[in-house]
VOGU-3710 file (C-alpha; in Angstrom, 3 decimals, decimal comma):
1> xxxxxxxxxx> 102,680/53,098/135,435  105,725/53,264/133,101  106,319/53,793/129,661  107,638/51,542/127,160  109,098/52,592/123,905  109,800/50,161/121,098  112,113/51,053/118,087  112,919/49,040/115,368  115,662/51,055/112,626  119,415/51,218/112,854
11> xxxxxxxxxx> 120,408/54,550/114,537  122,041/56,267/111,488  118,476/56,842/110,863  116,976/59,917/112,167  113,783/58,355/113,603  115,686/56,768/115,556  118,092/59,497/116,655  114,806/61,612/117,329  112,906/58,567/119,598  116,514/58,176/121,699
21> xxxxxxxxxx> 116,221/62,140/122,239  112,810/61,602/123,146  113,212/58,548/125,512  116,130/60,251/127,274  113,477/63,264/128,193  110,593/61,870/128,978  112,403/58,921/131,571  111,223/56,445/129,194  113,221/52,734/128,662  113,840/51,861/125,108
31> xxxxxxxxxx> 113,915/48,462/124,028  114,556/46,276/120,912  112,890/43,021/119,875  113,742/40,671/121,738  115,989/42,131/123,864  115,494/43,472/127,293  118,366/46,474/127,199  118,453/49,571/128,629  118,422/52,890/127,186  122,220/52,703/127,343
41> xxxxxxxxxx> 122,174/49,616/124,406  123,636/49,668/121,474  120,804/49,862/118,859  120,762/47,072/115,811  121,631/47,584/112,596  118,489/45,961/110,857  117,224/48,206/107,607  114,172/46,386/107,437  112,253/48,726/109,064  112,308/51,966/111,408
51> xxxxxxxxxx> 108,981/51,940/113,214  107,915/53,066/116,733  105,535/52,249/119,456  104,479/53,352/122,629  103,037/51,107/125,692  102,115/51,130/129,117  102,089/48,328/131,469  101,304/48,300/135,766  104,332/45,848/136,683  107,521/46,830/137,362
61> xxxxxxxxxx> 110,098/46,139/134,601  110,396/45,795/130,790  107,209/43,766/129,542  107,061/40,790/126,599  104,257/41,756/123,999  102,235/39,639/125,327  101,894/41,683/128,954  100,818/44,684/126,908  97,865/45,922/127,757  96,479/47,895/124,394
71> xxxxxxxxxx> 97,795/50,382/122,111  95,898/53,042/120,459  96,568/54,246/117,174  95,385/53,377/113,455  93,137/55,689/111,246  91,163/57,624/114,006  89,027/61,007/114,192  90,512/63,694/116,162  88,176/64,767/119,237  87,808/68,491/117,360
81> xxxxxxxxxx> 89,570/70,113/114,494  89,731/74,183/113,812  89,668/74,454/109,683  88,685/76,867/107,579  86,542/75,229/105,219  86,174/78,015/102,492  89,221/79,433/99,986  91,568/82,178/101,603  92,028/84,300/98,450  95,491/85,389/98,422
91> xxxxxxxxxx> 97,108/86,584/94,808  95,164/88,040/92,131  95,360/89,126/88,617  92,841/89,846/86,190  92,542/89,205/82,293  90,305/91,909/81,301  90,582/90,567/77,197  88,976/87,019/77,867  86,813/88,582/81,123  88,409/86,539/83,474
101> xxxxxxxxxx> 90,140/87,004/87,165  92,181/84,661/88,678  92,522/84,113/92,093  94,663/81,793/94,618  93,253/79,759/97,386  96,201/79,108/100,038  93,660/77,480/102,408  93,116/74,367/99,995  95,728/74,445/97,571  93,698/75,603/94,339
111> xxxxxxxxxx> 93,326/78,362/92,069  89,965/79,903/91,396  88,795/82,017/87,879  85,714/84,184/87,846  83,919/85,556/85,346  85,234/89,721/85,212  81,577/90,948/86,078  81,233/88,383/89,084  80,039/90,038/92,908  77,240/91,459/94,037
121> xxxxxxxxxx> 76,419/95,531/95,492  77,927/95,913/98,708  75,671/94,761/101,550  74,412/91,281/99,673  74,552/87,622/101,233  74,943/86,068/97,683  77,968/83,976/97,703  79,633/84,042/93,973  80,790/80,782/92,794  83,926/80,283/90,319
131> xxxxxxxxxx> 83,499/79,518/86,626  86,142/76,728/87,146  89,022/75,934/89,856  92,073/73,579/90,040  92,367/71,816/92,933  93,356/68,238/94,310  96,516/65,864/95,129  97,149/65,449/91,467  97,613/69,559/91,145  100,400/69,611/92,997
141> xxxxxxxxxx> 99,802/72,864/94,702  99,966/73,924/98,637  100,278/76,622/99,826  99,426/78,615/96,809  100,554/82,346/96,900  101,683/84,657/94,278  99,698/84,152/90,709  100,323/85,319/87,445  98,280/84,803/84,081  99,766/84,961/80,375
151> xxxxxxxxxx> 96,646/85,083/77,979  98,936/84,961/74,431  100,455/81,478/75,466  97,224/80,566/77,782  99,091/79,703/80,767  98,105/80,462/84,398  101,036/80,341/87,130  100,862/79,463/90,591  103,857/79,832/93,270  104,273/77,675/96,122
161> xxxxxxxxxx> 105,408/79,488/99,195  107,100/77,938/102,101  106,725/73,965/101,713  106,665/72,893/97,922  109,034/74,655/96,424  107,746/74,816/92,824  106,050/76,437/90,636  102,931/74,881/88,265  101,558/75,759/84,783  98,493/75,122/84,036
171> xxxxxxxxxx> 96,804/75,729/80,464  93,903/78,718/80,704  90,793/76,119/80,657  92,487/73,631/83,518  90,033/72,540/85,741  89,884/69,835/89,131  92,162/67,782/90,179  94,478/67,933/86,750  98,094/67,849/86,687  100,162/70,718/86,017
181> xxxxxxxxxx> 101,155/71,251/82,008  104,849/71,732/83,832  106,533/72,240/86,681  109,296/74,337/87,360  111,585/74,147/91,111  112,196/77,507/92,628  113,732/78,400/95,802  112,368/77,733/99,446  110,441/80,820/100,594  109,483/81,672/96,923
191> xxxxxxxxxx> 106,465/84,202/97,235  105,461/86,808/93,671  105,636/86,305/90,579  105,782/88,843/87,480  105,775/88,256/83,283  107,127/89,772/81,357  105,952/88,906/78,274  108,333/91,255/75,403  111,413/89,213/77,040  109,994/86,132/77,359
201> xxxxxxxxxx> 110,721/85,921/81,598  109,509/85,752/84,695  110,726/86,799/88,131  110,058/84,953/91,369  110,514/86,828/94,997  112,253/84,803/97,320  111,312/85,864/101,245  113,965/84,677/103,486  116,969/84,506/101,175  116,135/88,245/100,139
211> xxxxxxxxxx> 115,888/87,389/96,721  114,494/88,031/92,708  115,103/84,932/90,898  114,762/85,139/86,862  113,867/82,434/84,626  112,787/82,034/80,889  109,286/82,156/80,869  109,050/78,686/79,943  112,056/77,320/82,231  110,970/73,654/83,667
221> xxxxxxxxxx> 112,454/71,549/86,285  115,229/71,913/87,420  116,429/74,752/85,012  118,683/77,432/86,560  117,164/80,929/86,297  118,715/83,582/83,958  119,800/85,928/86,705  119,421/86,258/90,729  119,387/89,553/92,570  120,709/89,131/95,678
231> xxxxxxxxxx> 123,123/90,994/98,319  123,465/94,216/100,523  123,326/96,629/98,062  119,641/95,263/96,185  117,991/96,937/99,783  115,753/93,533/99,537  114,321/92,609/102,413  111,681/90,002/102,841  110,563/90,345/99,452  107,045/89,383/98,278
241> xxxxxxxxxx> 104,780/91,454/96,042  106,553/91,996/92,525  105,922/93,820/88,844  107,835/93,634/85,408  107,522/96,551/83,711  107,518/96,145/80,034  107,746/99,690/78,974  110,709/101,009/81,224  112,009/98,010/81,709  112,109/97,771/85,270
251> xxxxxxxxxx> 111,273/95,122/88,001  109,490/96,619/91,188  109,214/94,826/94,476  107,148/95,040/97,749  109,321/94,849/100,927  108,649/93,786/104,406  111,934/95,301/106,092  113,245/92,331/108,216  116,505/91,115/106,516  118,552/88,543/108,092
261> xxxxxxxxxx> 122,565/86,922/106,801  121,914/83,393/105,696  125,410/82,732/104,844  128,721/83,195/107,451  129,878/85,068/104,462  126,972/87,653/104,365  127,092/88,045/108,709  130,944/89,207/108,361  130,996/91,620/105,593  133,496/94,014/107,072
271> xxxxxxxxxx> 132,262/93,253/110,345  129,829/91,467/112,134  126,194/91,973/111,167  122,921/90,291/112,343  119,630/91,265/111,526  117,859/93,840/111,806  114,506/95,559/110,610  113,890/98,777/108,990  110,613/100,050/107,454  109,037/98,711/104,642
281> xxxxxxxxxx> 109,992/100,064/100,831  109,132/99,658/97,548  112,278/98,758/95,731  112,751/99,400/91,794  115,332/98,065/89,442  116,596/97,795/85,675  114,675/95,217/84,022  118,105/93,137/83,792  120,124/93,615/87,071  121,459/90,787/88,222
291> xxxxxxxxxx> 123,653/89,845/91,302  124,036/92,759/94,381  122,619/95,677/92,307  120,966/98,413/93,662  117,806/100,054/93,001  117,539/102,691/91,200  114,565/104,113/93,394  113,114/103,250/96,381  109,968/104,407/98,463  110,432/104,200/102,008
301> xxxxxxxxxx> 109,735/106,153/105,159  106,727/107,034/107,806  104,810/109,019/105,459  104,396/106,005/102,678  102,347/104,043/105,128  103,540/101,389/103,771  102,870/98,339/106,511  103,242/94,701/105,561  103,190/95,480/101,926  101,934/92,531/99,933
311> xxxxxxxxxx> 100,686/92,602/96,640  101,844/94,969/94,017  100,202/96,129/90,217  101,192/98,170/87,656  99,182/100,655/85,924  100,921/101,176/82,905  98,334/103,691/80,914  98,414/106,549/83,805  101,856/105,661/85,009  100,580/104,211/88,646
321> xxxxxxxxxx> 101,742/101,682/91,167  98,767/99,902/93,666  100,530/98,650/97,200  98,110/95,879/99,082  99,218/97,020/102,532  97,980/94,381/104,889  98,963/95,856/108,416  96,442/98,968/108,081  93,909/96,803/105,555  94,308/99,684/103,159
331> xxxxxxxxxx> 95,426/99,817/99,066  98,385/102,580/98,748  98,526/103,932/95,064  101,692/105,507/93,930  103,253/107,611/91,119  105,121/104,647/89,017  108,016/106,699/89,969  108,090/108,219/93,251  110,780/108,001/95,593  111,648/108,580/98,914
341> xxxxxxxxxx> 109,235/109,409/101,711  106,873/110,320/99,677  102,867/109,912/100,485  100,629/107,807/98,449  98,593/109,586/95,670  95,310/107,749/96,727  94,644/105,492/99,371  91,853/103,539/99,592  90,735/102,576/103,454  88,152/102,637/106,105
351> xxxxxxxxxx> 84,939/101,157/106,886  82,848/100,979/104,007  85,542/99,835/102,005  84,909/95,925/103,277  89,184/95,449/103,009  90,175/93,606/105,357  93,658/91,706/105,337  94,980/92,624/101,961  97,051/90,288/99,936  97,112/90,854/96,409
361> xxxxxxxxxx> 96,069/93,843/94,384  95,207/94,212/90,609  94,891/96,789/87,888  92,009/96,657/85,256  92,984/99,408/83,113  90,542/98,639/80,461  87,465/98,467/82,975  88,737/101,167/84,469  88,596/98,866/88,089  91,221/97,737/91,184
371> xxxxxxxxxx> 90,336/94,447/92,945  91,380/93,451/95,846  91,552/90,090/97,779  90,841/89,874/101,565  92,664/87,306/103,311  90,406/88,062/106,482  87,202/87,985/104,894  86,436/85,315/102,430  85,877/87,865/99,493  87,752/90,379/96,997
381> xxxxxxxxxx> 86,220/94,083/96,211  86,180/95,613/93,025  86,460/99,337/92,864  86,455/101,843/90,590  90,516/102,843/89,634  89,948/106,616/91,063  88,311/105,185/94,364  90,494/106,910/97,668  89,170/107,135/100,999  86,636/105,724/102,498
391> xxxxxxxxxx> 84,600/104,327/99,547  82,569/101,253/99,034  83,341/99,619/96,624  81,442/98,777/93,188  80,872/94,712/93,743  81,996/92,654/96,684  82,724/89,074/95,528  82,202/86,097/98,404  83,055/82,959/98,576  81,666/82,108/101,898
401> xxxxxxxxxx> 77,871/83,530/103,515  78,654/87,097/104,573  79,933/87,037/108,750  81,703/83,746/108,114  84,783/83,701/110,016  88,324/83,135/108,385  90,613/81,182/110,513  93,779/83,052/108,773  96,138/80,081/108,953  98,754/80,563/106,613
411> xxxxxxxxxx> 101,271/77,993/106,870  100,569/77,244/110,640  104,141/75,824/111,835  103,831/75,144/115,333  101,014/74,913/117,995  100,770/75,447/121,872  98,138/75,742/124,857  98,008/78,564/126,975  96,610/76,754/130,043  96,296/80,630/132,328
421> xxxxxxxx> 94,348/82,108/129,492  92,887/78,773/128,475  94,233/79,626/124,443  95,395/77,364/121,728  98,178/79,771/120,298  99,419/78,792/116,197  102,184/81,417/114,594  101,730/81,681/110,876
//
């Protein structure tokens, strides 16, 4: 049996740069329409199209259309699908004024908002539906991650990460499939988002450039942001998690630790540098730095526990900071300004605290509450700001039946088959 690979497109194009790659691999002949060249050919210049097919036919030689035997193709259902059919909750921040909490779905591309008071004691089945949600092709979103809400201008703001590059706006009573009031294009990579609402910004964290972008709060389209933070010096690395705060002026961001040169100019500074990973850090700045600043604090070192830090809230009334540390499913709670290797105040963790995955973290300072989404677990837990240890928390909110797997895909890029182990392996 041999293969038979048809290609119509002139080879500027890269379709048809990638099918020649392809045909070269696999031993496959490429032919045009009508025309029985080899591989070797020199492929037409035609703009009318730049299509593919693939055939097989039992005789020796390069067939006419009419000695194909079938093709399959068209609009068909796959033999078995893994999906995740419920929201991942990912970002969170709650409006305790209007009694509402806003959460982001990166499974399906929505944002969710619950009633303040929503979940049930620990231990129930109930699944708590959303008061409203925005969702659907006309939305805009993806892969929805960091969220922020501004009650005095009712807006709500959602951050693609990884494929859309943008961030939407949606008024506070959006709901389905509704466009976005605007749109605003950030970086590739962008992750957090932070108001700040006395100088009318907001900062964006940008993961793989290692970078805090700074816009007017109302900045659309294309707009170029009021400042960047980027370089050596800023000790950003694989920034995600980020706060403004208001009252000392200062913008605080959650690290990963893997940094990386994107730029020839960045890989020779002085000398030759590649990357390289050191331990996570929370990272603090003046409200207005701009360019290769450093911090003017950092928390770093064994003793933190800091691991995968995600989320990050400000507690402005008693002068806290609340880390959602996703490698050891555990919220870190800081002095707003520690430094060093310093060990968290409070740490909530274990158990009976139903955390499992954390992404994002928020302070209710007037409810005296911390919620927390679970990427692992279909829910968010609400418990009471003092809560440390091992604690249950005071409502669990679900959005799927309780034991429900979550797939985790976040992003999936790739996907292979282990055929010794008999796995279907997908990085994230």
């Amino acid at each position: 049996m041999r293969g038979h690979l048809h290609f119509w497109g002139p080879p500027a194009k890269l379709g048809g740069c990638l099918i020649l790659l392809v045909s070269l691999a696999a031993g496959l002949t490429l032919s045009m329409p009508n025309s029985r060249r080899s591989i070797s050919a020199v492929l037409s210049d035609d703009d009318s199209q730049d299509t593919c097919s693939l055939s097989t036919w039992s005789t020796p030689g390069i067939a006419e259309a009419s000695e194909l035997e079938s093709t399959t193709g068209g609009d068909i259902v796959p033999v078995r699908s893994v999906a995740d059919p419920y929201p991942s909750l990912h970002s969170i921040t709650v409006d305790p004024d209007n009694n509402k909490v806003l959460m982001s779905d990166s499974n399906r591309g929505g944002l969710l908002v619950y009633d303040r008071a929503a979940g049930t004691v620990p231990g129930s089945d109930a699944v708590s539906e959303p008061d409203s949600q925005v969702r659907g092709p006309a939305t805009g979103m993806m892969f929805v991650a960091g969220v922020a809400s501004d009650p005095r201008n009712r807006e709500l703001f959602a951050v693609n990460n990884d494929i859309g590059d943008r961030m939407e706006v949606f008024p506070y009573d959006a709901e389905g499939n509704v466009k976005p009031k605007r749109i605003l294009f950030v970086p590739h990579g962008s992750w957090g988002v932070a108001l700040n609402r006395q100088r009318e910004e907001l900062a964006i964290t940008v993961e793989h450039a290692n970078t805090v972008v700074v816009y007017r709060r109302d900045a659309t389209l294309g707009d170029a942001p009021l400042r960047v933070l980027h370089g050596s010096n800023t000790g950003l690395q694989d920034p995600h998690g980020i706060i403004f705060d208001e009252a000392h002026n200062e913008i605080s961001v959650a690290n990963h630790g893997n940094w990386a040169p994107l730029t020839r100019a960045e890989s020779l500074q002085g000398e030759l540098k590649g990357g390289k990973f050191d331990l996570p850090s929370i990272t603090t700045y003046a409200g207005d730095a701009n360019r290769d600043q450093a911090p003017t604090r950092k928390i770093q070192g064994k003793r933190t526990e800091l691991n995968w830090p995600m989320g990050i809230a400000l507690d402005p009334l008693h002068d806290e900071i609340a880390v959602a540390s996703y490698g050891n499913d555990s919220i870190l709670i800081f002095h707003r300004d520690a430094q060093g290797d310093v060990t968290p105040i409070r740490t909530i963790g274990g158990s009976r605290t139903g955390i499992a995955g954390p992404m994002g973290v928020s302070i209710d300072t007037k409810n005296d509450e911390i919620w927390v989404t679970n990427y692992r677990d279909h829910s968010a837990a609400v418990f009471a700001r003092t809560a440390k240890g091992n604690a249950a928390p005071k409502r669990l909110l679900r959005n799927a039946p309780s034991g429900t797997p979550a797939v985790g895909f976040g992003n999936p890029g790739a996907v292979t088959y282990d055929s010794k182990r008999d796995q279907i392996l997908v990085p994230n």
